[in-house]
Every structure is written in C-alpha cells, then in structure tokens.
C-alpha positions as CSV (number, residue, x, y, z in Angstrom):
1,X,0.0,0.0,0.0
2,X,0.9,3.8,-0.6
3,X,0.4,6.3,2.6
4,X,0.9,10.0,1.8
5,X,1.3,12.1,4.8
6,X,1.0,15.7,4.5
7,X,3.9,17.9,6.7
8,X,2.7,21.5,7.9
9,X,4.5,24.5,9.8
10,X,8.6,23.4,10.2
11,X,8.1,19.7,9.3
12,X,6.8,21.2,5.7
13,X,9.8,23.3,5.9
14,X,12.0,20.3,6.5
15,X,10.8,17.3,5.0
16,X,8.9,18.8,1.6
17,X,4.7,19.2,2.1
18,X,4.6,15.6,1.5
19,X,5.9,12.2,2.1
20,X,5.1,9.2,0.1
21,X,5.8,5.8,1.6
22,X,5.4,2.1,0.3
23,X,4.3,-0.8,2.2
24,X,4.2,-3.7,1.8
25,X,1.3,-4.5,4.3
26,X,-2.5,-3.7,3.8
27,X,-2.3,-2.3,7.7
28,X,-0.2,-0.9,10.1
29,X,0.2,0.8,13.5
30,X,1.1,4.6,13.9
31,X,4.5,2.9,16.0
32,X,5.0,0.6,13.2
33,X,4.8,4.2,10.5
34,X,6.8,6.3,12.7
35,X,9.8,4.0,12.6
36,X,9.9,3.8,9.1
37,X,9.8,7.4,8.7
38,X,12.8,7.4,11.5
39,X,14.7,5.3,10.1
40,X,14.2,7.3,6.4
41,X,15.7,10.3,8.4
42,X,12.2,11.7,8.9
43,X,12.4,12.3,12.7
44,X,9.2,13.0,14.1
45,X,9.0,10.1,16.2
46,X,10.7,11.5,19.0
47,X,8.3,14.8,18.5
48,X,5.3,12.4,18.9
49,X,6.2,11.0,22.3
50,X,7.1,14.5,23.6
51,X,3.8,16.1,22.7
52,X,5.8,18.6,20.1
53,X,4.3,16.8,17.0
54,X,0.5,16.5,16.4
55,X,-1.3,13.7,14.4
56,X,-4.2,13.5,12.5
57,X,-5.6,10.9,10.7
58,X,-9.0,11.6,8.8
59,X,-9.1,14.9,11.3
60,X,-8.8,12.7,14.3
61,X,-5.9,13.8,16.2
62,X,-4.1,10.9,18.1
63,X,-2.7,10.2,20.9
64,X,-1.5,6.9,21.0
65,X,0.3,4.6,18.7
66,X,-1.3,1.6,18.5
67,X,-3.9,3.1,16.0
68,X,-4.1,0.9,12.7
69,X,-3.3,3.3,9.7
70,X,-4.6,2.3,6.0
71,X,-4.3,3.1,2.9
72,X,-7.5,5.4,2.9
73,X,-6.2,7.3,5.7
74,X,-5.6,10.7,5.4
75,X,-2.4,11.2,7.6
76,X,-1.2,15.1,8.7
77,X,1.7,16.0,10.7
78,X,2.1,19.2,12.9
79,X,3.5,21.0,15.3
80,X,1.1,22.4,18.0
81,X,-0.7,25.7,17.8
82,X,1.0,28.6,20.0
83,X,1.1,32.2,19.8
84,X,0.1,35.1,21.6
C-alpha cells in the first residue's frame, strides 16, 4: 500500500509538504509508520512521544500509537498551535 502524509509548519519546511511511503502490508500501526519514517531520516518520532508533534488521521488527532493506519487514511503532521 501507498500512505501519503501531509507535513505542515517546520516539518513542511523540513521534509517537503509531502511524504510518500510504500508498504508492503494492507495495515499498520502509527508505532510501526513512525519507525519507518525514522529510520528514512524523517524524525518526528521523537516529537510524537514529547507532545511537540501533532497527528491526524482523517481529522482525528491521536494520541497513541497503537492506531491501525490504511491506505484510505488521510495522515497530517504538525507541530502544535502557540502564539500570543
């Protein structure tokens, strides 16, 4: 399967707006996703666990990694909301 996850804010600025990745599984966890982008040199993993990097899949933000991610999913990546 094909997963396109769309980067906003400094991981846009970092990374490109999007990131394409092949699978060769039907299914798999948000864990299971964020390793393969860490190990591509895409490090938001590490952002994730430390509440600097924001989720969403089909405008559900997450908050755990043991959500099952599909081809069908819309997957977004940000950094949270702050200003003043």
């Amino acid at each position: 399967m094909e997963l396109i996850i769309k980067l906003f804010a400094k991981y846009r600025e970092l990374y490109g707006g999007e990131i394409k990745i092949t699978i060769d599984k039907n299914e798999i966890t948000l864990k299971e996703l964020l390793n393969i982008l860490n190990k591509n040199s895409i490090n938001i993993k590490d952002d994730f666990y430390q509440g600097k990097a924001i989720i969403s899949i089909n405008c559900d933000v997450v908050d755990s990694d043991d959500v099952v991610v599909k081809a069908s999913d819309e997957i977004v990546i940000y950094p949270p909301v702050s200003g003043g």
